[in-house]
The first five atom37 places (N, CA, C, CB, O) and aatype in JSON, in Angstrom:
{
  "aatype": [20, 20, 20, 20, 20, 20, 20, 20, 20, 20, 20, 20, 20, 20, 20, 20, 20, 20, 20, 20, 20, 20, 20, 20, 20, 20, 20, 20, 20, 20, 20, 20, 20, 20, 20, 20, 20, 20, 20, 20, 20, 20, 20, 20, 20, 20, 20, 20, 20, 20, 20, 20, 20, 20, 20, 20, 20, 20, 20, 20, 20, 20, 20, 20, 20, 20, 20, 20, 20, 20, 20, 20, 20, 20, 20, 20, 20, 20, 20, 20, 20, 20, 20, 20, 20, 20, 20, 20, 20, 20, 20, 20, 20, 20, 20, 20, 20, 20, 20, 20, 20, 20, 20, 20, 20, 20, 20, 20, 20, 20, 20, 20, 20, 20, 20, 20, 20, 20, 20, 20, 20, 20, 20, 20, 20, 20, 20, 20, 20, 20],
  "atom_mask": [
    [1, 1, 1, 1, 1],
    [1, 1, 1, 1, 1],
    [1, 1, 1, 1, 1],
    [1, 1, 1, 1, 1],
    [1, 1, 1, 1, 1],
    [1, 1, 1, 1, 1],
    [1, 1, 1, 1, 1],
    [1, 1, 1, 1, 1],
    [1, 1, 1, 1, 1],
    [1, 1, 1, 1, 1],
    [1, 1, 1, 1, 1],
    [1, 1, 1, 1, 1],
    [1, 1, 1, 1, 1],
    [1, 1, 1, 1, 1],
    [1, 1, 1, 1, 1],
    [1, 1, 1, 1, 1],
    [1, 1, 1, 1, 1],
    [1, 1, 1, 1, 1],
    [1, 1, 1, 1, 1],
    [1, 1, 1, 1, 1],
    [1, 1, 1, 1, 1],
    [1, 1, 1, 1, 1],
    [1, 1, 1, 1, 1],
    [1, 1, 1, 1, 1],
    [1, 1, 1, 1, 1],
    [1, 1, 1, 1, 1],
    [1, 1, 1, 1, 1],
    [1, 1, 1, 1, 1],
    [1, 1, 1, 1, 1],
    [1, 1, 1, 1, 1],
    [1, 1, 1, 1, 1],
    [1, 1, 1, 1, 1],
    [1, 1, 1, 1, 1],
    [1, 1, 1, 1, 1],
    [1, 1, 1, 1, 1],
    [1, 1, 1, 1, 1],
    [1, 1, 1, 1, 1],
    [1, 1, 1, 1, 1],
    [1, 1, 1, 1, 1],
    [1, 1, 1, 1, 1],
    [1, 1, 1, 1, 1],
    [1, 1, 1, 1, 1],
    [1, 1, 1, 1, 1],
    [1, 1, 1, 1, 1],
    [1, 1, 1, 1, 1],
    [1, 1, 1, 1, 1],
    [1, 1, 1, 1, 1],
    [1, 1, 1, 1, 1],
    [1, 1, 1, 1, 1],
    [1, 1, 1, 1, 1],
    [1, 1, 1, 1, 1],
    [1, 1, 1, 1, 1],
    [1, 1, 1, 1, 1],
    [1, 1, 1, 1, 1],
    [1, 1, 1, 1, 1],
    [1, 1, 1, 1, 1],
    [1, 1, 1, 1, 1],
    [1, 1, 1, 1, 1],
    [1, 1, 1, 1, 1],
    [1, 1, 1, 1, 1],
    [1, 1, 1, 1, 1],
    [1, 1, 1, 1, 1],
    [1, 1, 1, 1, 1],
    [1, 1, 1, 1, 1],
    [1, 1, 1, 1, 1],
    [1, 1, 1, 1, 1],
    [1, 1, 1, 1, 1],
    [1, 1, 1, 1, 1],
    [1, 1, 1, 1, 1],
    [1, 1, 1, 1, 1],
    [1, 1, 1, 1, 1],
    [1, 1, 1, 1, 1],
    [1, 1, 1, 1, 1],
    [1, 1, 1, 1, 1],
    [1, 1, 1, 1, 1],
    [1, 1, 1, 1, 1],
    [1, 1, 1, 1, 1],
    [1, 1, 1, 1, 1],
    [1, 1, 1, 1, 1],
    [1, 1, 1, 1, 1],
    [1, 1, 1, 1, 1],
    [1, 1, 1, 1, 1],
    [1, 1, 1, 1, 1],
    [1, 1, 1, 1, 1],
    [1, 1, 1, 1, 1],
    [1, 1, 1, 1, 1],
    [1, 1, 1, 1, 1],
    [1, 1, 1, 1, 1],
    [1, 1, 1, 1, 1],
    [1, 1, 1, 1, 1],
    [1, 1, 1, 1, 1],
    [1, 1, 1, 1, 1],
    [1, 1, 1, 1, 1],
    [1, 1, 1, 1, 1],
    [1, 1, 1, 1, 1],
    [1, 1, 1, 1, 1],
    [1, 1, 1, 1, 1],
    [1, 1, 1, 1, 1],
    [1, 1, 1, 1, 1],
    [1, 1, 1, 1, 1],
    [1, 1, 1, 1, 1],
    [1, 1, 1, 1, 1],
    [1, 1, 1, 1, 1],
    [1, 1, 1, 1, 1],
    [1, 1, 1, 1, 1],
    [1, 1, 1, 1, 1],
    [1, 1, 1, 1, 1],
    [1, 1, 1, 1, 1],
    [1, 1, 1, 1, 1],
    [1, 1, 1, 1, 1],
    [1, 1, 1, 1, 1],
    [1, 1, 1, 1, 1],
    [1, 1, 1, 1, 1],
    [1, 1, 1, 1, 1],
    [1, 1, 1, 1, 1],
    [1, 1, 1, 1, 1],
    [1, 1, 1, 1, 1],
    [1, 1, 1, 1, 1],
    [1, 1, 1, 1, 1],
    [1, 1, 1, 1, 1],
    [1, 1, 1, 1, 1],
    [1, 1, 1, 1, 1],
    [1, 1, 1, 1, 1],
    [1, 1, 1, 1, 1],
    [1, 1, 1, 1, 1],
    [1, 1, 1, 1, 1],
    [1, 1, 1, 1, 1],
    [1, 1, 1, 1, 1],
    [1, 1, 1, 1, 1],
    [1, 1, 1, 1, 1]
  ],
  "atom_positions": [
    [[-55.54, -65.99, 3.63], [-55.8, -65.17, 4.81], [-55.87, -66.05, 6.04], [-57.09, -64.34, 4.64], [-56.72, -66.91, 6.3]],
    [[-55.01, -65.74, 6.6], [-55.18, -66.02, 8.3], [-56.46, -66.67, 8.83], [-55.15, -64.61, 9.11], [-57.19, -66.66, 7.85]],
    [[-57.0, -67.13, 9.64], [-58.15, -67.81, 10.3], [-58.27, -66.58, 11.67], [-57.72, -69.72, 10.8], [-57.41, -66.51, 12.54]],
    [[-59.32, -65.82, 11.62], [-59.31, -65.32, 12.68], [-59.42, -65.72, 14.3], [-59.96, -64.75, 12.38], [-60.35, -66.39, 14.74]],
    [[-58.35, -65.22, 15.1], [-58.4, -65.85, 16.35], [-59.3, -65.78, 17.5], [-57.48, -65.63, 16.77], [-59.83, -64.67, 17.46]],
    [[-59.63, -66.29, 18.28], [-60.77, -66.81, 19.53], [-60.19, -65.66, 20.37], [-60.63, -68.7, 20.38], [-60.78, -64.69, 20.85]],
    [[-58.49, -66.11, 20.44], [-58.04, -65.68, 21.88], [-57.7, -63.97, 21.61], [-56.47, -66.73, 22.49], [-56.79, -63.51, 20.92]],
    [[-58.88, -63.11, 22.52], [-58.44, -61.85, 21.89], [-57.64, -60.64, 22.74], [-59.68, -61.28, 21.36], [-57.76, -59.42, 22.72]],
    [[-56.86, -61.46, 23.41], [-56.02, -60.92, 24.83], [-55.35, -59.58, 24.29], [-54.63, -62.15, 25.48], [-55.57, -58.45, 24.74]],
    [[-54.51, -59.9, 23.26], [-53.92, -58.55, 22.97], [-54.74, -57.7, 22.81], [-53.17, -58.43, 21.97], [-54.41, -56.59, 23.22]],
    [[-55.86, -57.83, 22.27], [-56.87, -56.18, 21.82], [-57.31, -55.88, 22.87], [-58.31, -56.14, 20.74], [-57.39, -54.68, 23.16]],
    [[-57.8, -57.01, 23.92], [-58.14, -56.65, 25.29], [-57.21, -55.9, 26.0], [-58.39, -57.74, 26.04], [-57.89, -55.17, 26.71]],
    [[-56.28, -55.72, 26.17], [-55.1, -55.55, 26.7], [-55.0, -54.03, 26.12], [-53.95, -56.7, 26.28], [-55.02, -53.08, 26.9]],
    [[-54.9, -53.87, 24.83], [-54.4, -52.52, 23.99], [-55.65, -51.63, 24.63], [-54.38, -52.66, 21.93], [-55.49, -50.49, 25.07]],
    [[-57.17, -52.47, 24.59], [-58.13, -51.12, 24.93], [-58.01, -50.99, 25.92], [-59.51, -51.0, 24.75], [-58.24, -49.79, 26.09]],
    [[-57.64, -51.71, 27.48], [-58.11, -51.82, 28.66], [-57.06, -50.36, 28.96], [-57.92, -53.49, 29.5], [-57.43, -49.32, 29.51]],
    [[-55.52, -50.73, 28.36], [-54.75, -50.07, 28.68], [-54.59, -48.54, 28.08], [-53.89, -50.82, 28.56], [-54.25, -47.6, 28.79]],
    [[-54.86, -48.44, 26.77], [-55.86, -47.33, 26.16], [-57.04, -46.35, 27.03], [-56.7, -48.16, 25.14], [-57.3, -45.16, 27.17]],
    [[-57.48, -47.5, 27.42], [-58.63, -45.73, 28.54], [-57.97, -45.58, 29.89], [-60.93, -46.14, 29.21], [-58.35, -44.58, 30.5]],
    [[-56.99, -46.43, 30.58], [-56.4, -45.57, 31.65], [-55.08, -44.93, 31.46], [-56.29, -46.33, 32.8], [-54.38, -44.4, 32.33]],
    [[-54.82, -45.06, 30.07], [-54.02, -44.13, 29.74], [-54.29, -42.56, 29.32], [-53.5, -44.7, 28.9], [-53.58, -41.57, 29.48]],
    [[-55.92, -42.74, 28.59], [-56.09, -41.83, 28.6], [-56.8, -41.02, 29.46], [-56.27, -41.83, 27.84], [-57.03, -39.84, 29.23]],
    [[-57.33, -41.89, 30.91], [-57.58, -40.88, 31.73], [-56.99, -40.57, 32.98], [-58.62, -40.93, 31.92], [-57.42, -40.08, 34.02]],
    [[-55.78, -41.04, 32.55], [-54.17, -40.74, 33.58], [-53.68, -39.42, 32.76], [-52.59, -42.35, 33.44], [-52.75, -38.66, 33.05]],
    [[-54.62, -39.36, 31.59], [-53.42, -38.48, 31.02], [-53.7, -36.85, 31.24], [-53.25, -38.8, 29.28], [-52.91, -35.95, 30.94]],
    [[-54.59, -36.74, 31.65], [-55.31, -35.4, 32.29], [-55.07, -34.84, 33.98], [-56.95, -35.75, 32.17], [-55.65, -33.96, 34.61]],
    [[-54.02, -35.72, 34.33], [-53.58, -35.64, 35.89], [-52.19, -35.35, 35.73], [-53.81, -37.05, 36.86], [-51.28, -36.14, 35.52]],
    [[-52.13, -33.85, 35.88], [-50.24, -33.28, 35.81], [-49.58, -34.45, 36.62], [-49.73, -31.4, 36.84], [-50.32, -34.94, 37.48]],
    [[-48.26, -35.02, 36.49], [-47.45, -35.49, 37.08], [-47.69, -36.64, 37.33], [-47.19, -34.93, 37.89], [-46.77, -37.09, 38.01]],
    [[-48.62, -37.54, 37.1], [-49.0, -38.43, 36.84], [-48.84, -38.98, 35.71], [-49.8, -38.35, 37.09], [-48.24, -39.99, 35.33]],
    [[-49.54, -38.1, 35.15], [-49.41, -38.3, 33.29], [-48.42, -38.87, 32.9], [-49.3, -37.06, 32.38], [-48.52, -39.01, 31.68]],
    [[-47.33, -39.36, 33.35], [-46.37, -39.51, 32.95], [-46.54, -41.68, 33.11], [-45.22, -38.37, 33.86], [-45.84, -42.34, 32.33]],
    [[-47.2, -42.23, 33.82], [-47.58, -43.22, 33.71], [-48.45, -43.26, 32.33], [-48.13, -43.5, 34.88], [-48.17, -44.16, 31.54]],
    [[-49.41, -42.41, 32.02], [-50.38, -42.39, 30.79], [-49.01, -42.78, 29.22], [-51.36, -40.29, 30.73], [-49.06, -43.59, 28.29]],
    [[-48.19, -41.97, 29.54], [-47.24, -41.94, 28.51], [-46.54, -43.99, 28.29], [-45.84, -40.51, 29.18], [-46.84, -44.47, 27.2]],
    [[-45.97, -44.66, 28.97], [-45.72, -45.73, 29.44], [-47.04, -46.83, 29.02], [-45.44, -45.44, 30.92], [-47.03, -47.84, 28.32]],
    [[-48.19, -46.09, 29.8], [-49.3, -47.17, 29.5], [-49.51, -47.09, 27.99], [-50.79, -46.88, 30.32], [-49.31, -48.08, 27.29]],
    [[-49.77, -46.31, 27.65], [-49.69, -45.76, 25.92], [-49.18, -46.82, 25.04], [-48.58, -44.4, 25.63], [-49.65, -47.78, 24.43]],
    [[-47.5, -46.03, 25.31], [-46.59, -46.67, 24.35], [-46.91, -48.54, 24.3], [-44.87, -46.22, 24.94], [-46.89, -49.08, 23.2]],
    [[-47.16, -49.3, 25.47], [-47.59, -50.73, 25.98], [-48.73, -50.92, 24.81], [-48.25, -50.8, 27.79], [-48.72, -51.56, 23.77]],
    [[-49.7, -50.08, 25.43], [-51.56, -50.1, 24.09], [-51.32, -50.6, 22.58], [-52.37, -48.03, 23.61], [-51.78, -51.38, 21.75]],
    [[-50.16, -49.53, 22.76], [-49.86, -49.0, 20.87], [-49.24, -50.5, 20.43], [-48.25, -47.29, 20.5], [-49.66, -51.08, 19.43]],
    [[-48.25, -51.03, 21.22], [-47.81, -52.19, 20.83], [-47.82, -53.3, 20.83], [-47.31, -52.24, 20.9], [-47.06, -54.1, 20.28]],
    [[-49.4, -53.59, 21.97], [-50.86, -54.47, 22.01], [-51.61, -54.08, 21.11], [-51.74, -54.4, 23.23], [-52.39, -55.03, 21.16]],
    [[-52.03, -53.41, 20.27], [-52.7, -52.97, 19.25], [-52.41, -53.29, 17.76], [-52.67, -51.79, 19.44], [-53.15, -53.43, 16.79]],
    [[-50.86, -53.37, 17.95], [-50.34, -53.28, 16.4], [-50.67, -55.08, 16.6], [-48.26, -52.5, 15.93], [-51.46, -55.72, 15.9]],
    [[-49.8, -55.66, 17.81], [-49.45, -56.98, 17.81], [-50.84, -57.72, 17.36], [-48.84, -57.41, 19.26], [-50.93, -58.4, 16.34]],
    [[-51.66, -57.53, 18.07], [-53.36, -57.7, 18.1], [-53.96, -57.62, 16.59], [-54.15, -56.35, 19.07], [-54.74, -58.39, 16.03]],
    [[-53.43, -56.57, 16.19], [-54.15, -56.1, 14.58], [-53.23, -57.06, 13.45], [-53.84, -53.99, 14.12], [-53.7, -57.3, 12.33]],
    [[-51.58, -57.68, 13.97], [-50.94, -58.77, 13.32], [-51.68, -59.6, 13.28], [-49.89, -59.23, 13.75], [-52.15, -59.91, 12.19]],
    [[-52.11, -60.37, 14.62], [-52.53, -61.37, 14.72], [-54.0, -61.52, 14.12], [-52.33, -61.63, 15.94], [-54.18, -62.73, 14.25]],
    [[-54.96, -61.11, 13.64], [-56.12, -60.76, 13.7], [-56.89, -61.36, 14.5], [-56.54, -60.74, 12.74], [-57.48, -62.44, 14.49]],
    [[-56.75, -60.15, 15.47], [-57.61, -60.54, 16.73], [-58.59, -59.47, 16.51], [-56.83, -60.52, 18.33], [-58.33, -58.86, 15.47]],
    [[-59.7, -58.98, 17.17], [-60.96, -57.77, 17.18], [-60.3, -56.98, 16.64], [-61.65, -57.11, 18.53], [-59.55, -56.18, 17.2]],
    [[-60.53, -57.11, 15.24], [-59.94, -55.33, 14.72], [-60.66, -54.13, 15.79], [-60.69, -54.83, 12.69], [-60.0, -53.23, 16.31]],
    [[-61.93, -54.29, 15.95], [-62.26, -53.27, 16.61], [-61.78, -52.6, 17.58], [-63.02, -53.44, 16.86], [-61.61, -51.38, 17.65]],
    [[-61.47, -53.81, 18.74], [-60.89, -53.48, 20.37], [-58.77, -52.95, 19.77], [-61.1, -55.79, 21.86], [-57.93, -52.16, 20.2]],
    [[-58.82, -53.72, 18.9], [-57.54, -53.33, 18.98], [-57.34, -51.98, 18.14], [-56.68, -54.47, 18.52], [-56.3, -51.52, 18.61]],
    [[-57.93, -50.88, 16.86], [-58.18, -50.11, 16.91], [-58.03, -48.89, 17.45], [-58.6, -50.4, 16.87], [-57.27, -47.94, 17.29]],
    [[-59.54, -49.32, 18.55], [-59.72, -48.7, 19.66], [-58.82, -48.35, 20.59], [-60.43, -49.22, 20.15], [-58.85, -47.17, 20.95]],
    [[-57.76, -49.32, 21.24], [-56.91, -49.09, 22.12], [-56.26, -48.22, 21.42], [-56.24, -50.1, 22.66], [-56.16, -47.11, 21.94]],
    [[-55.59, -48.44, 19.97], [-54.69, -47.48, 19.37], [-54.77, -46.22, 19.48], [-54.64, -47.59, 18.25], [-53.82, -45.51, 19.8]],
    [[-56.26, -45.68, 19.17], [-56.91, -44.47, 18.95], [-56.93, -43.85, 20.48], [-58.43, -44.71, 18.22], [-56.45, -42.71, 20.5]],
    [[-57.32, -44.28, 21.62], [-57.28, -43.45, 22.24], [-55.54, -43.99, 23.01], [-58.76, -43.29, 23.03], [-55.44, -43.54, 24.15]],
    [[-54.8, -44.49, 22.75], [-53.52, -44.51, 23.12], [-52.71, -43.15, 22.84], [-52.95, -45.65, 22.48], [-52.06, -42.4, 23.56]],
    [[-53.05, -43.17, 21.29], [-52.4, -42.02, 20.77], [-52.91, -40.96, 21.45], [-52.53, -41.82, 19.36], [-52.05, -40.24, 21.95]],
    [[-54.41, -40.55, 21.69], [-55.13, -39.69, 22.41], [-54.5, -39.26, 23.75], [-56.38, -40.27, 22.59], [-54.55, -38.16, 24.31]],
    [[-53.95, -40.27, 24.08], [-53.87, -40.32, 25.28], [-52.37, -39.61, 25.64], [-54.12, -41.76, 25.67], [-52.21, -38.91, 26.64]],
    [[-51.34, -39.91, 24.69], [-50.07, -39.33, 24.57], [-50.0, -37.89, 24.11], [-49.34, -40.11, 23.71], [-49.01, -37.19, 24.32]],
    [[-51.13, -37.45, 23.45], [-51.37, -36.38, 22.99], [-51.55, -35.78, 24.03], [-52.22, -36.29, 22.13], [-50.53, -35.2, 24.42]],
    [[-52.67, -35.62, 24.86], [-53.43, -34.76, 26.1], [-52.03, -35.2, 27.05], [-55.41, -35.47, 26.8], [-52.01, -34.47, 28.04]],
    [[-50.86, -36.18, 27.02], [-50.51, -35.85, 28.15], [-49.42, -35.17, 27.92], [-50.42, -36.8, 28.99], [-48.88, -34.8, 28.96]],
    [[-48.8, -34.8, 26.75], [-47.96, -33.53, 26.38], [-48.6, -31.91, 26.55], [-47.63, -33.74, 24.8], [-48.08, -30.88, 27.0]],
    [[-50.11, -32.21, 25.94], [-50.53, -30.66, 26.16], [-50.65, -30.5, 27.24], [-51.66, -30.12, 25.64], [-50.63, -29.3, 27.51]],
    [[-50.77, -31.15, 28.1], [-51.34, -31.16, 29.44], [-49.87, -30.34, 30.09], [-51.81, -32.98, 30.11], [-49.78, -29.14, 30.35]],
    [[-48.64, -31.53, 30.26], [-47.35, -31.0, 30.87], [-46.64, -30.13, 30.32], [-46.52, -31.85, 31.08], [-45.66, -29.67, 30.89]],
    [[-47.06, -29.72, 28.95], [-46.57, -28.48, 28.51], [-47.44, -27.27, 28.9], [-46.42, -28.55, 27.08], [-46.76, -26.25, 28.79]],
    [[-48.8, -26.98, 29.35], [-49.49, -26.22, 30.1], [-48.97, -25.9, 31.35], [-50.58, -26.69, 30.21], [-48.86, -24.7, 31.63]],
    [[-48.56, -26.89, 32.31], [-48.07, -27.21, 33.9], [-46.85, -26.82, 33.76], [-48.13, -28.78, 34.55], [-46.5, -26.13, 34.71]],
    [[-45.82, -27.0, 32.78], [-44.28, -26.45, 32.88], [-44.77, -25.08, 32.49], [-42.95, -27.19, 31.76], [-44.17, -24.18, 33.09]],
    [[-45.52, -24.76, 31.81], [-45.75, -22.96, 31.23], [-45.99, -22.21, 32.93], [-47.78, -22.66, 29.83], [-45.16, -21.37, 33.28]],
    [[-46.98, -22.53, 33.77], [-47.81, -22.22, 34.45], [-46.73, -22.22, 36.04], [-49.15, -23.25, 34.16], [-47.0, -21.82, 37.17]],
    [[-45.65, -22.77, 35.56], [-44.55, -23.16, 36.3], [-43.67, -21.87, 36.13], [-43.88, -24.57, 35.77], [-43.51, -20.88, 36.85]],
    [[-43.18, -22.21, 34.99], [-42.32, -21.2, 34.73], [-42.61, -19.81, 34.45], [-41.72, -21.56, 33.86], [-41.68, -19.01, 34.43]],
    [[-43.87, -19.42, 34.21], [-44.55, -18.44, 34.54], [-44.34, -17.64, 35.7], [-45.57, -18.83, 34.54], [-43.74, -16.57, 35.76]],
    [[-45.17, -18.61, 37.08], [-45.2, -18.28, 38.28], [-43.08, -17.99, 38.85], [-46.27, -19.74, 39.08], [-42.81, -17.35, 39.88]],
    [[-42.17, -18.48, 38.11], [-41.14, -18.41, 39.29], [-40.59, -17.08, 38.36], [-39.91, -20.03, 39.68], [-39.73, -16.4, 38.91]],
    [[-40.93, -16.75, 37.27], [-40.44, -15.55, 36.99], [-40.73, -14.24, 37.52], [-40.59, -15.47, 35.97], [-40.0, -13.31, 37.86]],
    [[-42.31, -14.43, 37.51], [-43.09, -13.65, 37.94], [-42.49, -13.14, 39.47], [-44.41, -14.34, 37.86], [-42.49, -11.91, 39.59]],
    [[-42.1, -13.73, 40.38], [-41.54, -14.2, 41.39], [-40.14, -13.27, 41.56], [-41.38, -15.73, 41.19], [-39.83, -12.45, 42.43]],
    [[-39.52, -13.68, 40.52], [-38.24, -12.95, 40.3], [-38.31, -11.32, 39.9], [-37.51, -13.72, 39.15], [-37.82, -10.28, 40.34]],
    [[-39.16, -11.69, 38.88], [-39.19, -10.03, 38.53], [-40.33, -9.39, 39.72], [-39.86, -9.69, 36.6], [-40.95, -8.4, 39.32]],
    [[-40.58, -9.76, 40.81], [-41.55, -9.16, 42.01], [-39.96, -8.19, 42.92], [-42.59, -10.99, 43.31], [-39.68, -7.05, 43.29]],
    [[-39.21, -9.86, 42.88], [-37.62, -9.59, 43.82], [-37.31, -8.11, 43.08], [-35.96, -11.11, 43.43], [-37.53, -7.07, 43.7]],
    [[-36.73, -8.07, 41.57], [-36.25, -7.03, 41.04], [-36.98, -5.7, 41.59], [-36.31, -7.23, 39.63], [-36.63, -4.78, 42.32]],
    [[-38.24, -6.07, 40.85], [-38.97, -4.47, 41.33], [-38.73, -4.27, 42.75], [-40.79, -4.34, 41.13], [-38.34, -3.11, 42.86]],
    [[-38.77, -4.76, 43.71], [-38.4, -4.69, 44.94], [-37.53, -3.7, 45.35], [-37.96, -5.72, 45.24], [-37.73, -2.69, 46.03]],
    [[-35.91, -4.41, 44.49], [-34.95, -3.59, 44.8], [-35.0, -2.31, 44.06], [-33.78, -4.23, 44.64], [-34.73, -1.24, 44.61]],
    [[-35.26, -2.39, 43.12], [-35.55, -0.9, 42.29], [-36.27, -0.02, 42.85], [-36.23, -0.96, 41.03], [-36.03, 1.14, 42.53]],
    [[-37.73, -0.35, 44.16], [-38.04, 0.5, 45.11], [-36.77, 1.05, 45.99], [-39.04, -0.18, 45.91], [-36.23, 2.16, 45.87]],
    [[-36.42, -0.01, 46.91], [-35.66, 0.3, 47.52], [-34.38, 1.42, 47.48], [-35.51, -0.6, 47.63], [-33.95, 2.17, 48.35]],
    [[-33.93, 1.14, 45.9], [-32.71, 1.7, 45.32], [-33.73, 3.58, 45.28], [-32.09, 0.63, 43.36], [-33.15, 4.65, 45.44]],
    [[-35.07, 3.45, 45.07], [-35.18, 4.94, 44.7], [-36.07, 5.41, 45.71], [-35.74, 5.28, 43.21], [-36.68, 6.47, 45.57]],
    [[-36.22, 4.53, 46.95], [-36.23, 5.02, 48.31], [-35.14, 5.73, 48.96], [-36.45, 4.05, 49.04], [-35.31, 6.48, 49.92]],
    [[-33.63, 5.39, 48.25], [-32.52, 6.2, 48.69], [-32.24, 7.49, 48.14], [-31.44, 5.54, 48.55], [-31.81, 8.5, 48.69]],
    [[-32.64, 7.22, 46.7], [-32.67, 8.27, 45.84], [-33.34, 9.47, 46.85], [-33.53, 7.86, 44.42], [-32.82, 10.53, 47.19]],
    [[-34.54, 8.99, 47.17], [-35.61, 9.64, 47.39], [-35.22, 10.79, 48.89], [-36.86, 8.39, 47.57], [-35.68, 11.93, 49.0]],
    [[-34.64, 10.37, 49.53], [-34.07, 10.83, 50.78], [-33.1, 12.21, 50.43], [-33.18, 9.52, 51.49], [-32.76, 13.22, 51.04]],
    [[-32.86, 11.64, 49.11], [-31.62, 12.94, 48.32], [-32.28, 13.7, 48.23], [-30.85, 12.91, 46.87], [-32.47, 14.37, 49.24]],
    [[-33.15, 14.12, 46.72], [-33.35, 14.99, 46.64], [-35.49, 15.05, 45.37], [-31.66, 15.49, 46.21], [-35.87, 13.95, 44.96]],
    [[-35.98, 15.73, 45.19], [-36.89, 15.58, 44.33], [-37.65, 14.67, 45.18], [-36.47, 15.15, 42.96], [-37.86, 13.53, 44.75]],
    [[-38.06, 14.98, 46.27], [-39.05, 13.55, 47.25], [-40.37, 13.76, 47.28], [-38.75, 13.37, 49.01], [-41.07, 12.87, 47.75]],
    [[-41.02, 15.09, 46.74], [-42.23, 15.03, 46.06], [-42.66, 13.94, 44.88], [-42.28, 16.25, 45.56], [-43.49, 13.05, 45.07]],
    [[-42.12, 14.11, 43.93], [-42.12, 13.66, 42.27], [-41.94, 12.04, 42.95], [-40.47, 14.45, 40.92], [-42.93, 11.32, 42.91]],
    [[-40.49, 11.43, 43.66], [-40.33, 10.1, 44.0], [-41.36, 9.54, 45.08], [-38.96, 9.94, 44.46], [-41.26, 8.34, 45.36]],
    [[-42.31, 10.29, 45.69], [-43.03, 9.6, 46.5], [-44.44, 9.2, 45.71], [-43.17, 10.41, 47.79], [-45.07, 8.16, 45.86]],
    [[-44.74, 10.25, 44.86], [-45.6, 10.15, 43.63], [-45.33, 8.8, 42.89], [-45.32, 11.4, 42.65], [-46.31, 8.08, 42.71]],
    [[-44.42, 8.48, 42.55], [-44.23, 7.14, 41.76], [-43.6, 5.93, 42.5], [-43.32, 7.4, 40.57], [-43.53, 4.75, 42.14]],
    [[-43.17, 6.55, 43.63], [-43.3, 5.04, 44.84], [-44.38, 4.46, 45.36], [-42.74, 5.22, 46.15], [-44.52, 3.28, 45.7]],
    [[-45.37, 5.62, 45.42], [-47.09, 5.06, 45.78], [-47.42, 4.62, 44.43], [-48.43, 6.4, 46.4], [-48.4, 3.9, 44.56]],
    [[-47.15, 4.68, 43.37], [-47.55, 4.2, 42.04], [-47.06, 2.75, 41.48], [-47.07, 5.21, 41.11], [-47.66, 2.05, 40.66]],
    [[-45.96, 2.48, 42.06], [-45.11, 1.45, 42.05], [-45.19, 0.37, 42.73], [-44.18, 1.78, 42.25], [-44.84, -0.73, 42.32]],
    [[-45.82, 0.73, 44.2], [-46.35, 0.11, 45.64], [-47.55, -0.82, 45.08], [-46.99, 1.45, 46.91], [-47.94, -1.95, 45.36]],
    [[-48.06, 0.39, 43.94], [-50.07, -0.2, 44.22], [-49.75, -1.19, 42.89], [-51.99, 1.51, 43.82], [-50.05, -2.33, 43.26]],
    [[-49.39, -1.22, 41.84], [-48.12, -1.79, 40.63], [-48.21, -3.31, 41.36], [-46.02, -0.82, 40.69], [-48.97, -4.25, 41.16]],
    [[-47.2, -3.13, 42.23], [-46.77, -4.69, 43.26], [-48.1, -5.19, 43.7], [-45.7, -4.4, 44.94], [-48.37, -6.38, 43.62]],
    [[-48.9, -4.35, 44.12], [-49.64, -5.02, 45.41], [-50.8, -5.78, 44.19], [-50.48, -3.6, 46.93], [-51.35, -6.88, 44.2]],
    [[-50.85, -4.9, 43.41], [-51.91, -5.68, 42.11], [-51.39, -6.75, 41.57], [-52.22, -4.83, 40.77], [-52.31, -7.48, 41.18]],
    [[-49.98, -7.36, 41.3], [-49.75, -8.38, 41.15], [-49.48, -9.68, 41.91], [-49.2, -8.14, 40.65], [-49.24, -10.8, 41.45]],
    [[-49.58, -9.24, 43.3], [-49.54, -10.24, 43.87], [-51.1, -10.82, 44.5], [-48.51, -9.97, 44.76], [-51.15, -11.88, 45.13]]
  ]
}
């Protein structure tokens, strides 16, 4: 067995880079440094755990490295949802729009009792979603 080493730079390195990865990784659009710092940790960690340097610190960096890659997928997969959410939402506001409009013409024709009944229904519909 190996002689364990003094110099414990890599484990230092894997944890240091390990907790600002993982608390980069909770900042949408950012996060994306967390991912980078990570992958760096993970491969100060392994190198570190070759060498036997602080099993502990080097470990450690691993554990919350991975942590850290984890929260920053759930994270930007929340922010693209919350994204793509909002521009649909958006779109289908445009649609209903014209579908007023289209039975605002209607409405001028003929049956403008019954269509004003479900244009004020349709109105209050919109105004609640926005």
């Amino acid at each position: 067995m190996k002689k364990k080493s003094e110099n414990n730079s890599f484990a230092i390195v894997a944890l240091t880079l390990g907790i600002v990865s993982l608390i980069l990784s909770f900042i949408p659009f950012v996060n994306v440094l967390s991912f980078f710092g990570g992958v760096v940790a993970i491969i100060f960690g392994i190198i570190a755990l070759s060498k036997y340097q602080s099993k502990g610190m080097s470990i450690s960096g691993l554990a919350l490295s991975v942590l850290a890659l984890i929260i920053m997928v759930f994270v930007d997969m929340l922010v693209f949802k919350a994204i793509y959410t909002e521009a649909t939402r958006e779109e289908n506001l445009e649609k209903f729009d014209r579908v007023l409009q289209n039975a605002e013409k209607y409405n001028e024709i003929e049956n403008r009792e019954d269509i004003d009944a479900n244009l004020d229904r349709a109105q209050e519909i919109i105004d609640s979603l926005r």
